[in-house]
N, C-alpha and C positions, 0 to 999 in steps of 0.2 A: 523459675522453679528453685531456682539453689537460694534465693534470699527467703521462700518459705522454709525450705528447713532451716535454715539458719536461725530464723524465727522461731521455730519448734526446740532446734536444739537451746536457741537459747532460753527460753519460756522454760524450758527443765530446769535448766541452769539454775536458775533464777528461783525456782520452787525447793531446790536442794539446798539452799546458800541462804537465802532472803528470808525467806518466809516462815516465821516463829509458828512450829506447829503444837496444838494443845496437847500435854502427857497424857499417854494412853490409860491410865488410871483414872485422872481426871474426866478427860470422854467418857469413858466407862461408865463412871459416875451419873454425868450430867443425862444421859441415853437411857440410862434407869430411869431419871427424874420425868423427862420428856415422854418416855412410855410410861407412867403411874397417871401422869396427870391428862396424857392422853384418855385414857382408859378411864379416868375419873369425870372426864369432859363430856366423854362418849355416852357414859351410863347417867349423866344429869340432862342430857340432848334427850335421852331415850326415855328417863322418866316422867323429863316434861312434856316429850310428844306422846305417853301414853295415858296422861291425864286429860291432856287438852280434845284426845282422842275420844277420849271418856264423854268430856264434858259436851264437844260437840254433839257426838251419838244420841249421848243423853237429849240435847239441845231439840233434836230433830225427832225424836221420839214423840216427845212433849206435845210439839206442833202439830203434830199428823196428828 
């Protein structure tokens, strides 16, 4: 049990000291970017599924 926390305590350690974390301005930034082009991803998904929607509707219209 004691060489897991050891483990844990050191894994902090190591997250305080080691590890270059990106400036919060920067994140800021890029999280903008991330949610615009999500949301831009989302609405060309949605477009083209409400054409394709169309077109099959349509498709099956025809044949009846």
């Amino acid at each position: 049990m004691a060489a897991i926390i050891t483990y844990i305590k050191d894994s902090f350690e190591e997250l305080r000291t080691n590890v270059s974390w990106t400036p919060r301005a920067e994140l800021q930034r890029l999280v903008v970017i991330v949610f615009v082009f999500s949301v831009l991803f989302s609405l060309a998904i949605w477009g083209a599924d409400t054409v394709l929607s169309s077109v099959v509707s349509g498709y099956f219209k025809f044949i009846n």
